[in-house]
N, C-alpha and C positions, 0 to 999 in steps of 0.2 A: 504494500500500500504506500501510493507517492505522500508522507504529510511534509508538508512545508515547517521550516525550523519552527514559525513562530507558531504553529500547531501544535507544538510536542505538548506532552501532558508535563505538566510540574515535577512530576514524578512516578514514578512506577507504583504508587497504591493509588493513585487515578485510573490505572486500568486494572488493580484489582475489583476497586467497588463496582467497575461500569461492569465485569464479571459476576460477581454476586449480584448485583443490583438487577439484572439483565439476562436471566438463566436460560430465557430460551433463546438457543442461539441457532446459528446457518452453520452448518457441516458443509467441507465442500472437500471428495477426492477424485482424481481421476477414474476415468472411465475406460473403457475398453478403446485398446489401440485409432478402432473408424467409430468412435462412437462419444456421444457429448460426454462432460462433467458428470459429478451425481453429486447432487445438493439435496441434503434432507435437513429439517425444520425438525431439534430436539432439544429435551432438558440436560441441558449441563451443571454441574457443580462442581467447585474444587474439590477435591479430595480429603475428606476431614482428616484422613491419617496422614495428611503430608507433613512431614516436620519442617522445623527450621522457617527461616522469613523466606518470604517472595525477593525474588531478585531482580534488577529496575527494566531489564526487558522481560521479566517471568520467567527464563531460561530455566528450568532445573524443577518449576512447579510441574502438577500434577490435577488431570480433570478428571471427572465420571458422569459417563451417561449411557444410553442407551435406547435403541431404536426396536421396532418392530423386526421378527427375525423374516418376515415375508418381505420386506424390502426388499430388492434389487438390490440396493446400495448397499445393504447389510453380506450380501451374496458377495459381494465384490470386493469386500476387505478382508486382509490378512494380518498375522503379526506384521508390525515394521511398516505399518499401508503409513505413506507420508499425507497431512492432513492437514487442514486451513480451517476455523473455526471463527467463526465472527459473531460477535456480540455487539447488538448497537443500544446507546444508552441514550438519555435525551437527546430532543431535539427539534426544531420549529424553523416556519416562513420566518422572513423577516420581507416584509414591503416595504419599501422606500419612501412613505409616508413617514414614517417611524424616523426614519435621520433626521428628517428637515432639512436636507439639505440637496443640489442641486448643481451641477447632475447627481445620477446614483443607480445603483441597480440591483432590485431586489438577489435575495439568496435565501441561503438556509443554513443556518446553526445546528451543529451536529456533533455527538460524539458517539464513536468506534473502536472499538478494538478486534485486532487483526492476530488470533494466536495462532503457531505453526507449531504442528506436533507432528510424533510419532502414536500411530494406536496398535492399541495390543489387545486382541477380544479378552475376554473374561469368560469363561467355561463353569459347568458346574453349577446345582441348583443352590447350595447354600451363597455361594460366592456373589451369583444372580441375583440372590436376593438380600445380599448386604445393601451393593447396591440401589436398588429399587428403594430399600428405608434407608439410607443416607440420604436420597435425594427428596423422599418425603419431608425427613426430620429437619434438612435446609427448606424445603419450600413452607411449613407449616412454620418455622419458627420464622422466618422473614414475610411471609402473605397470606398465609394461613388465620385460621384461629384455633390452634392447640389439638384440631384433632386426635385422639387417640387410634391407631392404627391396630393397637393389639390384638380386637378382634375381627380384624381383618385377614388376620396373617393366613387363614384356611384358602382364603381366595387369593392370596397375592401366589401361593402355590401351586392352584390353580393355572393362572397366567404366565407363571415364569417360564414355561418351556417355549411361550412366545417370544419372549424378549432378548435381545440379542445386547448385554452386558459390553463394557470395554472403557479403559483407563487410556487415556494421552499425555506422554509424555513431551511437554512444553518445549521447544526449543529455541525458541523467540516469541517476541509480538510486538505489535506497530499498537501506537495508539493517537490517535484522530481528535482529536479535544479542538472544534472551528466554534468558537465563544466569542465574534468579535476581536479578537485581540489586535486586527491591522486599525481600527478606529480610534479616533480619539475618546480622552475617558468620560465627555458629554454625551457623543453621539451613543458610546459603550452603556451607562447610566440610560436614554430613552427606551433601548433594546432591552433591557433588563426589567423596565415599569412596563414597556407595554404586552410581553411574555408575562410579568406577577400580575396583571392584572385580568387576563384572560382566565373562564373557565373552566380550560382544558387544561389535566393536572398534568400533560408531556411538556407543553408551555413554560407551566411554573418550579418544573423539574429544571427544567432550562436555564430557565432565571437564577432559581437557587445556587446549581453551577458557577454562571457565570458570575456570582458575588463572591463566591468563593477563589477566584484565581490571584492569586499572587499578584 
């Protein structure tokens, strides 16, 4: 991903949050020699057992998720399959009403993160089913409300010979943080009230963002 210097994130736990914050993410690995891409739409989560801190391109972290085993794309991966993984996190119009100023030309404020791994399936029903409730136990304690899973567990066994488990290993990632930062810090401040003042919570996700940059 091309980002421009004044794009970069402040730092690399910028594109951890856009990670947690943003779980369902784009999968993307190659395809068969005459044949497109395979892009699937899945829940990702860092890996609760990864030790140690994140490192400022996430080199060395650790993700978990898992797809449908009827995919196609799930057919097509092996240990070692090299993989792109993208997670977008806020993000809005800006119209050129909003600068006041003259000329100008609308855009959009955006942020992304771009991770590059290796995946490794994950075999095995218990293993499968760490899994599955790690990524419960993240999504219920961040969007959730507390559900208790327990007595689920008969059906999540059920399921699991559908789902197709696997770990990625991090080898980089790009991250994308466009908050305004080429404008001055007036026209910066108009973008910012007129995103908080919208009733779309991606908007005032935006906003919050953008008061936070250094």
């Amino acid at each position: 991903m091309f980002v421009p210097h004044h794009y970069r994130e402040p730092n690399g736990t910028w594109m951890v949050d856009v990670l947690r914050g943003n779980p369902l993410a784009l999968m993307l690995s190659n395809g068969p020699e005459d044949g497109e891409p395979f892009a699937t739409h899945l829940p990702v989560i860092p890996d609760p057992e990864m030790g140690g801190e994140w490192s400022e391109d996430l080199s060395g972290g650790l993700l978990l998720g898992h797809m449908n085993r009827a995919n196609p794309h799930w057919k097509s991966l092996e240990d070692g399959t090299p993989v792109l993984v993208i997670f977008t996190g806020p993000h809005a119009y800006i119209s050129p009403t909003v600068y006041e100023v003259t000329p100008a030309a609308p855009t959009w404020n955006f942020t992304s993160v771009h991770a590059h791994g290796v995946l490794h399936k994950i075999t095995g029903m218990e293993p499968t089913l760490d899994v599955v409730k790690a990524t419960v136990r993240a999504f219920e304690a961040d969007f959730g409300t507390g559900w208790d899973m327990e007595q689920s567990q008969n059906y999540f066994r059920q399921i699991a010979p559908a789902v197709g488990a696997f770990r990625i290993s991090i080898t980089k990632a790009d991250g994308m943080f466009k908050l305004s930062q080429e404008q001055k810090p007036e026209v910066r401040d108009r973008v910012v009230q007129s995103f908080a003042e919208r009733d779309s919570a991606r908007h005032r996700a935006t906003a919050k963002l953008m008061t936070q940059l250094p």
